[in-house]
Steps between C-alpha positions, in 0.01 A plus 500: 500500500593831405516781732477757211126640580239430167296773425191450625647460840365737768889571603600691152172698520607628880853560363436694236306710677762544753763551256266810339448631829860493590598680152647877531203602267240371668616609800498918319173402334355483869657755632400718219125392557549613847638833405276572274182408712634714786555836276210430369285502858726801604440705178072419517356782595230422788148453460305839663192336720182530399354844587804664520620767236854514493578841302906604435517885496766626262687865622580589135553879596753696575391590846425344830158354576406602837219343562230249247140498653301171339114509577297264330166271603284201432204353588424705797827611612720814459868456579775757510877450502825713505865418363766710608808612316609334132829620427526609099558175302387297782191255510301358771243202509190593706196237569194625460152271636318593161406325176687507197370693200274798787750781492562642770648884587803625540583839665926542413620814759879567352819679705456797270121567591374390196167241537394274235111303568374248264274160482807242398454116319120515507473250198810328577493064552709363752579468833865642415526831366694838449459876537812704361503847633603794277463882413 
């Protein structure tokens, strides 16, 4: 009797698989996989709970924002809500409990004095969304 395994011998299957495991490439295949997995959960932006508005202001001015004043309702309730300083170039996420796509007001008081007061997004899908400020 041989000891030379045939091929349809459970033993070659298991070493085979062994030997592929063990092999340099296999070994930066997985490690790629894992990489690439992990950048990929890192890079994913969050999902924003339900209910929640989560709106990036943009300070694409010149001058310093002093103060933002958000007021805004649904259903039967008004809320109001101050930022404080945005530096120029700067942005700032704020979370707002209101639905995507209502609008909601915006009062901008700047360092120099000036005021700006407008209804932003109203329209605009998404619980993720943007308001870039500018003169």
């Amino acid at each position: 009797m041989s000891n030379i395994p045939r091929q349809d011998d459970p033993r070659d299957l298991s070493d085979r698989v062994i030997d592929f495991l063990r092999a340099p490439a296999t070994l930066l295949f997985l490690l790629g996989l894992l990489v690439g997995g992990l950048a990929m959960h890192l890079s994913a932006e969050p999902e924003v709970p339900e209910g929640m508005l989560l709106v990036t202001v943009h300070n694409d001015t010149e001058e310093m924002i002093e103060a933002i004043h958000f007021n805004f309702s649904h259903g039967e309730s008004l809320t109001e809500m101050r930022e404080g300083r945005i530096r120029p170039g700067e942005r700032r996420d704020v979370a707002l409990n209101h639905p995507p796509a209502a609008g909601f007001n915006m009062e901008v008081r700047y360092a120099d004095g000036e005021e700006q007061s407008f209804c932003a997004n109203r329209g605009v899908e998404g619980r993720r969304q943007a308001v870039r400020l500018y003169r």
